[in-house]
PDB file of N, CA, C and O in Angstrom:
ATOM      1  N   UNK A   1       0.825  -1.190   0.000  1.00  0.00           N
ATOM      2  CA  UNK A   1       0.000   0.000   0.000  1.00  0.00           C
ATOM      3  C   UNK A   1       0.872   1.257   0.000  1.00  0.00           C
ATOM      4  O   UNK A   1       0.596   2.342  -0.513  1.00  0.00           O
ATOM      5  N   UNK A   2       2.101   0.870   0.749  1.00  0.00           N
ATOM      6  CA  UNK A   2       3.084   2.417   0.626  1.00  0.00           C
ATOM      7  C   UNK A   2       3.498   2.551  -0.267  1.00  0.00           C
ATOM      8  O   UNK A   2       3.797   3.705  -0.576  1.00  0.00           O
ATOM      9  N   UNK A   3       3.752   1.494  -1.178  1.00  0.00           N
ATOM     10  CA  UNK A   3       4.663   1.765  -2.503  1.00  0.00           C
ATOM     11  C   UNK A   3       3.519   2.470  -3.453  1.00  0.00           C
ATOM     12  O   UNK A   3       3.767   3.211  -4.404  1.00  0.00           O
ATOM     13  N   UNK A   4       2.145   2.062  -2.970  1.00  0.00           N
ATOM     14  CA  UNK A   4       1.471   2.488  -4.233  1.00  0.00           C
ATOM     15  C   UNK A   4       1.037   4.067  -3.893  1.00  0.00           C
ATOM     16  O   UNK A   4       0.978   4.846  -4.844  1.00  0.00           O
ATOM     17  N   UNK A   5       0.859   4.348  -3.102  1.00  0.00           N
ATOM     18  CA  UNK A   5       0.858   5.633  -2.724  1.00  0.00           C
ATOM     19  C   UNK A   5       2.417   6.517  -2.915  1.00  0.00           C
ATOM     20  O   UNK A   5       2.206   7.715  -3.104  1.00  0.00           O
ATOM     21  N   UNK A   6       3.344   6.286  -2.905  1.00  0.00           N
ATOM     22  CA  UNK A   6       4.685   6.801  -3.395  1.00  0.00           C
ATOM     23  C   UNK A   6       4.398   6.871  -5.367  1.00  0.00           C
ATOM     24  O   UNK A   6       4.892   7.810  -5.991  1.00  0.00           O
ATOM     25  N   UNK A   7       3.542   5.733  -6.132  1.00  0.00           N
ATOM     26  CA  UNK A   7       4.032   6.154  -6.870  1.00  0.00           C
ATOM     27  C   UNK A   7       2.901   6.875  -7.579  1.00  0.00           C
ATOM     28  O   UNK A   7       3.078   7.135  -8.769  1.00  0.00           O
ATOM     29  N   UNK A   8       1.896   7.191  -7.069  1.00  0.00           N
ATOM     30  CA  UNK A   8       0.864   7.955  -6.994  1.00  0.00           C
ATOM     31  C   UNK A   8       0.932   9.223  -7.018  1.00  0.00           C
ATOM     32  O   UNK A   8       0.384   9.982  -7.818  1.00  0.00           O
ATOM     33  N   UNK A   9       1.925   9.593  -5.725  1.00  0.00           N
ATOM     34  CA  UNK A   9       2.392  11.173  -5.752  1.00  0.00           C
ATOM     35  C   UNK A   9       2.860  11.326  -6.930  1.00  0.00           C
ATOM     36  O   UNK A   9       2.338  12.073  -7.758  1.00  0.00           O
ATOM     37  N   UNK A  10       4.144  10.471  -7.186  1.00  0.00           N
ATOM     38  CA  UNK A  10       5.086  10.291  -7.875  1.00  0.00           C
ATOM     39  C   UNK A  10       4.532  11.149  -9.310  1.00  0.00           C
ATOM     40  O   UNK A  10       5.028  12.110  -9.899  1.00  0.00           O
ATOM     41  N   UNK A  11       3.175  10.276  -9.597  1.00  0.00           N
ATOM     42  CA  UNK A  11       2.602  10.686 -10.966  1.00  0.00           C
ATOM     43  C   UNK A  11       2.298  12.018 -10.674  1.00  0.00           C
ATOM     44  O   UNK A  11       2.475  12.757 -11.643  1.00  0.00           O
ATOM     45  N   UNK A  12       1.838  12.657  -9.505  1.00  0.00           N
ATOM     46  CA  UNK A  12       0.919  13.672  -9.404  1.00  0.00           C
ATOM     47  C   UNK A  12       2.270  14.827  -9.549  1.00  0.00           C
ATOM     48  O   UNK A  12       2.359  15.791 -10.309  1.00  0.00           O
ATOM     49  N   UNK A  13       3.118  14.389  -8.657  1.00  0.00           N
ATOM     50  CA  UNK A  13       4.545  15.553  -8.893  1.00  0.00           C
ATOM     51  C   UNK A  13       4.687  15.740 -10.256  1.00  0.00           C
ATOM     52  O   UNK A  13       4.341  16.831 -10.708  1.00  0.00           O
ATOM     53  N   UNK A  14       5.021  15.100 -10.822  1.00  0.00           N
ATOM     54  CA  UNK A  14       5.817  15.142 -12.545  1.00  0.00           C
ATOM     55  C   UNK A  14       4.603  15.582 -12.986  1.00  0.00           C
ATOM     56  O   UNK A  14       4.729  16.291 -13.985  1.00  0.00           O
ATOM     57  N   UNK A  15       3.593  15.451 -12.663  1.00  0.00           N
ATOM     58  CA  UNK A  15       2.297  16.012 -14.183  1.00  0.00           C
ATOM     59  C   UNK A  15       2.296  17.568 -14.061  1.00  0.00           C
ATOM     60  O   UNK A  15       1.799  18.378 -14.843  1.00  0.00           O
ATOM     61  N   UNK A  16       3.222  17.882 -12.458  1.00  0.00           N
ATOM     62  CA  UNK A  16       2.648  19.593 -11.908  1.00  0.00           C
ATOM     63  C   UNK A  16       4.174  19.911 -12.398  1.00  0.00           C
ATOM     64  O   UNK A  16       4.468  21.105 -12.343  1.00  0.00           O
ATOM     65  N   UNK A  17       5.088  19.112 -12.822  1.00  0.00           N
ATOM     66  CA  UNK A  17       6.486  19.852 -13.061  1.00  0.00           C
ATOM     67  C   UNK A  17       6.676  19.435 -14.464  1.00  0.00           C
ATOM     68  O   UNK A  17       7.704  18.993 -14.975  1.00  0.00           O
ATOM     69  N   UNK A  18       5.792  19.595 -14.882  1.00  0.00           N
ATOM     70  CA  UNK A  18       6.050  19.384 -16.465  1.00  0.00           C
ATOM     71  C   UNK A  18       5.405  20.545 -17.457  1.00  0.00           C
ATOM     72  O   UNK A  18       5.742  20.661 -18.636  1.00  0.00           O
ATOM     73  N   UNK A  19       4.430  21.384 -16.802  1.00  0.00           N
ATOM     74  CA  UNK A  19       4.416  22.976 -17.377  1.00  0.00           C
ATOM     75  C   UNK A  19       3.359  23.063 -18.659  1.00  0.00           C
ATOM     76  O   UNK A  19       3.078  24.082 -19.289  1.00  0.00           O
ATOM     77  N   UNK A  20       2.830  21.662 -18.884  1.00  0.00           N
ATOM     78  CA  UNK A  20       2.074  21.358 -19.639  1.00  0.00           C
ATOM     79  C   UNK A  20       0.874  21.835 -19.846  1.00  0.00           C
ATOM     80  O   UNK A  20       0.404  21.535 -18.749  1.00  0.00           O
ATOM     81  N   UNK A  21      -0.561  22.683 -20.765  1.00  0.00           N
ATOM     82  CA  UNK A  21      -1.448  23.277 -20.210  1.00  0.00           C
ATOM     83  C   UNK A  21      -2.470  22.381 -20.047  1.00  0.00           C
ATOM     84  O   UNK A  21      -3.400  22.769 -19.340  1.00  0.00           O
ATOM     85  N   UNK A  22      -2.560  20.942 -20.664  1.00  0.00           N
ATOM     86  CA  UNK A  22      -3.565  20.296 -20.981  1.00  0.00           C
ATOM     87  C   UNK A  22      -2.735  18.549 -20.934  1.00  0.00           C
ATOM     88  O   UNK A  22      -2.736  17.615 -21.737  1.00  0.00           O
ATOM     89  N   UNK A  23      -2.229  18.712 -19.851  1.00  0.00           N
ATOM     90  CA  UNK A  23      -1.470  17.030 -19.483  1.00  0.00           C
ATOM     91  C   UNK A  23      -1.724  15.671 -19.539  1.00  0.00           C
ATOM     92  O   UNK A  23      -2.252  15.065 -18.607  1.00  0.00           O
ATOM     93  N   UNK A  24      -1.310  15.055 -20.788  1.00  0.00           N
ATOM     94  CA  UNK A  24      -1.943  13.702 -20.807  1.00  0.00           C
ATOM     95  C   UNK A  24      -0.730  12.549 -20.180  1.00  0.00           C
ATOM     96  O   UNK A  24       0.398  13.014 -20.344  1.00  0.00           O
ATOM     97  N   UNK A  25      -0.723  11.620 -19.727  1.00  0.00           N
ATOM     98  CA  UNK A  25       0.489  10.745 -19.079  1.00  0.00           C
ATOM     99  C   UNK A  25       0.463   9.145 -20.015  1.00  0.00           C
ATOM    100  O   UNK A  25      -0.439   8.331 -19.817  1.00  0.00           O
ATOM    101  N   UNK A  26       1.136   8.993 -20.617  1.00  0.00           N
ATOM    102  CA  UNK A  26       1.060   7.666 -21.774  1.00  0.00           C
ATOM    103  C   UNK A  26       2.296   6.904 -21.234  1.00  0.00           C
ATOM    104  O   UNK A  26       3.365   7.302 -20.772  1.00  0.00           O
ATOM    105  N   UNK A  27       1.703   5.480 -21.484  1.00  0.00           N
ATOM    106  CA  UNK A  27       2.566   4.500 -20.801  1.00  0.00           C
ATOM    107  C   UNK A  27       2.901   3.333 -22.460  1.00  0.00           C
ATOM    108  O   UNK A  27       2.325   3.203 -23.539  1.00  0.00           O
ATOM    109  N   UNK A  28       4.152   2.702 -21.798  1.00  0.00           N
ATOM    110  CA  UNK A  28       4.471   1.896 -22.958  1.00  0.00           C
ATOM    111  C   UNK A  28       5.467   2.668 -23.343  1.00  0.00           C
ATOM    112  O   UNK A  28       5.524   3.878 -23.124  1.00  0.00           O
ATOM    113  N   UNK A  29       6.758   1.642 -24.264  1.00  0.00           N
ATOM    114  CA  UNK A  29       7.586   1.997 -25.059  1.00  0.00           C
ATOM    115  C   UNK A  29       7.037   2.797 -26.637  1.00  0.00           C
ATOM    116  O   UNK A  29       6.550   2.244 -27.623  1.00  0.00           O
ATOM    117  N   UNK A  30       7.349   4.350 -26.400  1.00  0.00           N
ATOM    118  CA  UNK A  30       6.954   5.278 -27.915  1.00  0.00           C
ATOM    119  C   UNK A  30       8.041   5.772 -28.713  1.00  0.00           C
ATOM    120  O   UNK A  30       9.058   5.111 -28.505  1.00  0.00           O
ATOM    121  N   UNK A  31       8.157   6.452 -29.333  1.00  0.00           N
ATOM    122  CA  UNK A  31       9.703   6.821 -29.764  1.00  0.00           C
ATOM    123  C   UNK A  31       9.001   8.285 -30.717  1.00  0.00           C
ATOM    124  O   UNK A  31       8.117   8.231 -31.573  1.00  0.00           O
ATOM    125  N   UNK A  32       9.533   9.174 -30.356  1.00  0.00           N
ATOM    126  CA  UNK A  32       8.900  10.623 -31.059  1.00  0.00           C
ATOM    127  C   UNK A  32      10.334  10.563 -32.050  1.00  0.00           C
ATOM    128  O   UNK A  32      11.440  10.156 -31.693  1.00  0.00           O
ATOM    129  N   UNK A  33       9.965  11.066 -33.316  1.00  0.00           N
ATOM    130  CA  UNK A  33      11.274  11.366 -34.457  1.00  0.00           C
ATOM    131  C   UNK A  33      11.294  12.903 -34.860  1.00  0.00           C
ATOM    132  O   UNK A  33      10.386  13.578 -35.343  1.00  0.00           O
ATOM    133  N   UNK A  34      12.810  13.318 -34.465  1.00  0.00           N
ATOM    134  CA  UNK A  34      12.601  15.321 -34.406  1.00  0.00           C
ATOM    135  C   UNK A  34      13.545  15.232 -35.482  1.00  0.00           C
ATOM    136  O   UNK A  34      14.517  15.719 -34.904  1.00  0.00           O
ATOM    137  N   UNK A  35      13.969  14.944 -36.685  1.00  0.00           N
ATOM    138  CA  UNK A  35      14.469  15.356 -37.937  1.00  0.00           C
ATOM    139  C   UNK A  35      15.664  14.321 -37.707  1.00  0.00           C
ATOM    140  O   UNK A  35      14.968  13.364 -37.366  1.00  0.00           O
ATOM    141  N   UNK A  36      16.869  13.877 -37.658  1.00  0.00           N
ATOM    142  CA  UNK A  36      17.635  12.736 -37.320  1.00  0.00           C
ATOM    143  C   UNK A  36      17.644  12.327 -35.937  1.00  0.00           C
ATOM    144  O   UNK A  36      18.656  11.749 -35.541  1.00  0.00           O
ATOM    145  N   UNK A  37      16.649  12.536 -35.097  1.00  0.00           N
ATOM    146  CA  UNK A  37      16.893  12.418 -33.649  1.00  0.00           C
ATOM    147  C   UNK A  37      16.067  11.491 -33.707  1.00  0.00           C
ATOM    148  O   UNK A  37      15.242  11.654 -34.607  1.00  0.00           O
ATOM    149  N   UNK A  38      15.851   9.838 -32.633  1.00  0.00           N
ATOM    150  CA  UNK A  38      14.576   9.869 -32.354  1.00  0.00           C
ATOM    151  C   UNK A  38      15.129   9.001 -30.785  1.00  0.00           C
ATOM    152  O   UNK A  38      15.958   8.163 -30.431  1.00  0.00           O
ATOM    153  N   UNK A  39      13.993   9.896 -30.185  1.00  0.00           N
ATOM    154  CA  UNK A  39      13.592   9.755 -28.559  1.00  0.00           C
ATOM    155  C   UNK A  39      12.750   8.686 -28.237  1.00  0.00           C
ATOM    156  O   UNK A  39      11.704   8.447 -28.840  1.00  0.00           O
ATOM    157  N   UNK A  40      13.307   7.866 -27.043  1.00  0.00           N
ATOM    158  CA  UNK A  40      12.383   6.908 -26.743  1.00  0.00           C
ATOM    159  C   UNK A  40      12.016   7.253 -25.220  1.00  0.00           C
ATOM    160  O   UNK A  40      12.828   7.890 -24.548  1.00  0.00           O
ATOM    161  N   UNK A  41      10.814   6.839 -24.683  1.00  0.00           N
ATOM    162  CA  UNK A  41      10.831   6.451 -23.655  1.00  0.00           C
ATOM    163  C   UNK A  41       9.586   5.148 -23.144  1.00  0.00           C
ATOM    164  O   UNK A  41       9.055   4.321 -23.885  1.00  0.00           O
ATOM    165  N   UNK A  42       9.410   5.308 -21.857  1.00  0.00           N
ATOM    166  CA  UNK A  42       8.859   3.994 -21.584  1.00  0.00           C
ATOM    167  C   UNK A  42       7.277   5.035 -20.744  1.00  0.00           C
ATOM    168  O   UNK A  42       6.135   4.578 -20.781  1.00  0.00           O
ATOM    169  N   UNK A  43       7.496   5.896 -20.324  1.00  0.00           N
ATOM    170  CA  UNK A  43       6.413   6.937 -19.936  1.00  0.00           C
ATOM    171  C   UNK A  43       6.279   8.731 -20.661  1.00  0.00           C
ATOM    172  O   UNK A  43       7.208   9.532 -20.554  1.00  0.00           O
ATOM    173  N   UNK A  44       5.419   8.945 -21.116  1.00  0.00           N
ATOM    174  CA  UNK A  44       5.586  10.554 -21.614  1.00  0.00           C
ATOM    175  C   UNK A  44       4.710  11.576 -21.036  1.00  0.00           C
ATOM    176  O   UNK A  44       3.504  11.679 -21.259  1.00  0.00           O
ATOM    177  N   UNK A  45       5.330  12.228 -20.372  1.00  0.00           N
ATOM    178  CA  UNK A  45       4.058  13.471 -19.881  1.00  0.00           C
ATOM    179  C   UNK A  45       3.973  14.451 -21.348  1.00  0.00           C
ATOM    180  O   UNK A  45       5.051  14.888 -21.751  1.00  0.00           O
ATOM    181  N   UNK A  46       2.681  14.804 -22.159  1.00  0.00           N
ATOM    182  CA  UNK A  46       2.818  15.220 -23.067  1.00  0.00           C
ATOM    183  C   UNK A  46       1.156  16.135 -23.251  1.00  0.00           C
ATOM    184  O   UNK A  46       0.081  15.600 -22.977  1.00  0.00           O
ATOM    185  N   UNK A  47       1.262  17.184 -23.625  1.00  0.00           N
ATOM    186  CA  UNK A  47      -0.167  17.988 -23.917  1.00  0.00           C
ATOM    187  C   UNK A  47      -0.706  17.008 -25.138  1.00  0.00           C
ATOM    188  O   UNK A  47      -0.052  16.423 -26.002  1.00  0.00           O
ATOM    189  N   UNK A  48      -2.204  17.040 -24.888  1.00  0.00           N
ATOM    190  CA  UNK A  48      -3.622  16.318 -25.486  1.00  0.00           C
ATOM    191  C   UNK A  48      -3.294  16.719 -26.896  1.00  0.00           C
ATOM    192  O   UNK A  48      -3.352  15.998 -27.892  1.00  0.00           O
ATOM    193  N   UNK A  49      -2.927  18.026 -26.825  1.00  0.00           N
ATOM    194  CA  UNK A  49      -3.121  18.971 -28.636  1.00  0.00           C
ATOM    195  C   UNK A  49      -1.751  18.678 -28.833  1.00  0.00           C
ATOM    196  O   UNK A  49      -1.066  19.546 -29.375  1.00  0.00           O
ATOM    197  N   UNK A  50      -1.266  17.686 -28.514  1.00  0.00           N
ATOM    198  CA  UNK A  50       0.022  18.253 -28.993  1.00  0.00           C
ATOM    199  C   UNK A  50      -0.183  17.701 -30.985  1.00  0.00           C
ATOM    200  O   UNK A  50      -1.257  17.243 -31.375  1.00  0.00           O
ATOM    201  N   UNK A  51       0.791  17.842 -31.757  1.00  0.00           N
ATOM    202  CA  UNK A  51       0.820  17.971 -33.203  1.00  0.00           C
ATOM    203  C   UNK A  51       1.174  16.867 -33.718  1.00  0.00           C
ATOM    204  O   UNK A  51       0.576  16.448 -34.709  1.00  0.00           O
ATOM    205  N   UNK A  52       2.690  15.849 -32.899  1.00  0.00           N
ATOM    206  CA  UNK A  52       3.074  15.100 -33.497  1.00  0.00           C
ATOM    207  C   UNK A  52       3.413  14.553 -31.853  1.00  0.00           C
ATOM    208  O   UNK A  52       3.867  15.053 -30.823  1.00  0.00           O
ATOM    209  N   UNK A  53       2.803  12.993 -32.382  1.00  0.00           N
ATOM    210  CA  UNK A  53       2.628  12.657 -30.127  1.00  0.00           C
ATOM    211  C   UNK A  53       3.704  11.510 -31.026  1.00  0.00           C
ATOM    212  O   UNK A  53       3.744  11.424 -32.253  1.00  0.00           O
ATOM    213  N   UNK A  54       4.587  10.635 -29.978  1.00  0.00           N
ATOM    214  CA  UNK A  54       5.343   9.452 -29.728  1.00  0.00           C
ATOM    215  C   UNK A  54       4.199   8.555 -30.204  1.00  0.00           C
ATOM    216  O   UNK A  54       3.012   8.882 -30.196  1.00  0.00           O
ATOM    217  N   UNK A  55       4.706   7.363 -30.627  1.00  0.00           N
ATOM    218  CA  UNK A  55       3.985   6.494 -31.436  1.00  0.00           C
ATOM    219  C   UNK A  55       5.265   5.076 -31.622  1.00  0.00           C
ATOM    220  O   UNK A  55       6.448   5.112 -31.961  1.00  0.00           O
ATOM    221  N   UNK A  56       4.174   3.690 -31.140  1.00  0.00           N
ATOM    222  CA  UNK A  56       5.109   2.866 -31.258  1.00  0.00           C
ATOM    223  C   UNK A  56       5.665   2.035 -32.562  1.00  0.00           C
ATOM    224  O   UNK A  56       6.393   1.046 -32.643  1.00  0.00           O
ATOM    225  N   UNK A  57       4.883   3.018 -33.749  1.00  0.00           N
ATOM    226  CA  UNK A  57       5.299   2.312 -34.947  1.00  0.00           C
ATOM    227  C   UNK A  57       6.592   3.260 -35.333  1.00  0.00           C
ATOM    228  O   UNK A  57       7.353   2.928 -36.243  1.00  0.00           O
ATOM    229  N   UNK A  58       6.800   4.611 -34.476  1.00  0.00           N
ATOM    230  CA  UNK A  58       8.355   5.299 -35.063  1.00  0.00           C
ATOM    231  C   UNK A  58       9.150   4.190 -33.999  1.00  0.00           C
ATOM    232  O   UNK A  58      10.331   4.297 -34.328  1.00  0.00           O
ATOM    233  N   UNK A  59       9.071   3.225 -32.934  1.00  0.00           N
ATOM    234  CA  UNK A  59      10.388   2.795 -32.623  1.00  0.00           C
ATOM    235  C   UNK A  59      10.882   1.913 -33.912  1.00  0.00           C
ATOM    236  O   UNK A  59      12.029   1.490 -33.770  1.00  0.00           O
ATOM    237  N   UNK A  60      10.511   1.703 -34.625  1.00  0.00           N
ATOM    238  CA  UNK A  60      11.001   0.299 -35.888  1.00  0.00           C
ATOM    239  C   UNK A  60      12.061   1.342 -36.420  1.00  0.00           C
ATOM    240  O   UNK A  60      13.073   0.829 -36.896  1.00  0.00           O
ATOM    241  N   UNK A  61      12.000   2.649 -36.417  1.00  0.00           N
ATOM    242  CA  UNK A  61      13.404   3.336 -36.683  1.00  0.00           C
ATOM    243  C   UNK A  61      14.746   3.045 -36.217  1.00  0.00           C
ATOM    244  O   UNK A  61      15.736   3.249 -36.919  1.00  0.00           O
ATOM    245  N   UNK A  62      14.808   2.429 -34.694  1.00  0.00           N
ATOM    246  CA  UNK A  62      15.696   2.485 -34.459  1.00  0.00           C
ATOM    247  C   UNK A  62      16.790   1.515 -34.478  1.00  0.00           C
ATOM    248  O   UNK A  62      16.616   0.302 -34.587  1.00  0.00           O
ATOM    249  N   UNK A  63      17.977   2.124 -34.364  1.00  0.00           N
ATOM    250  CA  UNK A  63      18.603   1.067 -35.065  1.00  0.00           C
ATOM    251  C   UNK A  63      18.673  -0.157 -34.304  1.00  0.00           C
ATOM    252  O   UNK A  63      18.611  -0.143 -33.074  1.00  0.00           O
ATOM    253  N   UNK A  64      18.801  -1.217 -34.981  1.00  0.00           N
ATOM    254  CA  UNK A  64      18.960  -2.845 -33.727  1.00  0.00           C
ATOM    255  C   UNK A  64      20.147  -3.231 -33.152  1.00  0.00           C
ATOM    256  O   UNK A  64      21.297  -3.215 -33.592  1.00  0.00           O
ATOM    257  N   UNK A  65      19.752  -3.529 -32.250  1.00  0.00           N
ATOM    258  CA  UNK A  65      21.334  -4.102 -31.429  1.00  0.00           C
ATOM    259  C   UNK A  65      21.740  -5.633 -31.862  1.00  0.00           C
ATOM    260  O   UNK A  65      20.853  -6.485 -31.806  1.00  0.00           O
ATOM    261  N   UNK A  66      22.959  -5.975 -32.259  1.00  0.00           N
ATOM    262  CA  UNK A  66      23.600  -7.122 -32.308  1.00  0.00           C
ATOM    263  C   UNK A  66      23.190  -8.237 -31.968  1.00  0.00           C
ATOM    264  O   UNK A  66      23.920  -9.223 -32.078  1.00  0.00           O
TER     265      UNK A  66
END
């Protein structure tokens, strides 16, 4: 019960330090592509409107490991 309440805040901290006006929280491996860059993560704090959201069909970009 303590852990789940730690990670509860946890969510509630990061959604208020992320500056966002309209905060959505997405779970799962996504990978956003910014012109040769592409970003992965496993959680995204990200606005509703945003234009171009993380998506798990850009991870097939990346390159494969050995």
């Amino acid at each position: 019960m303590k852990i789940l309440a730690i990670i509860t805040a946890s969510f509630i901290l990061l959604t208020g330090c992320a500056g966002v006006k309209n905060p959505e929280i997405v779970f799962g491996k996504k990978c956003l592509v910014e012109g040769d860059n592409i970003t992965y993560s496993y959680m995204w704090i990200q606005d509703k409107n945003l234009a171009s959201k993380p998506s798990a069909e850009a991870c097939d970009l990346l390159p494969k490991k050995d």
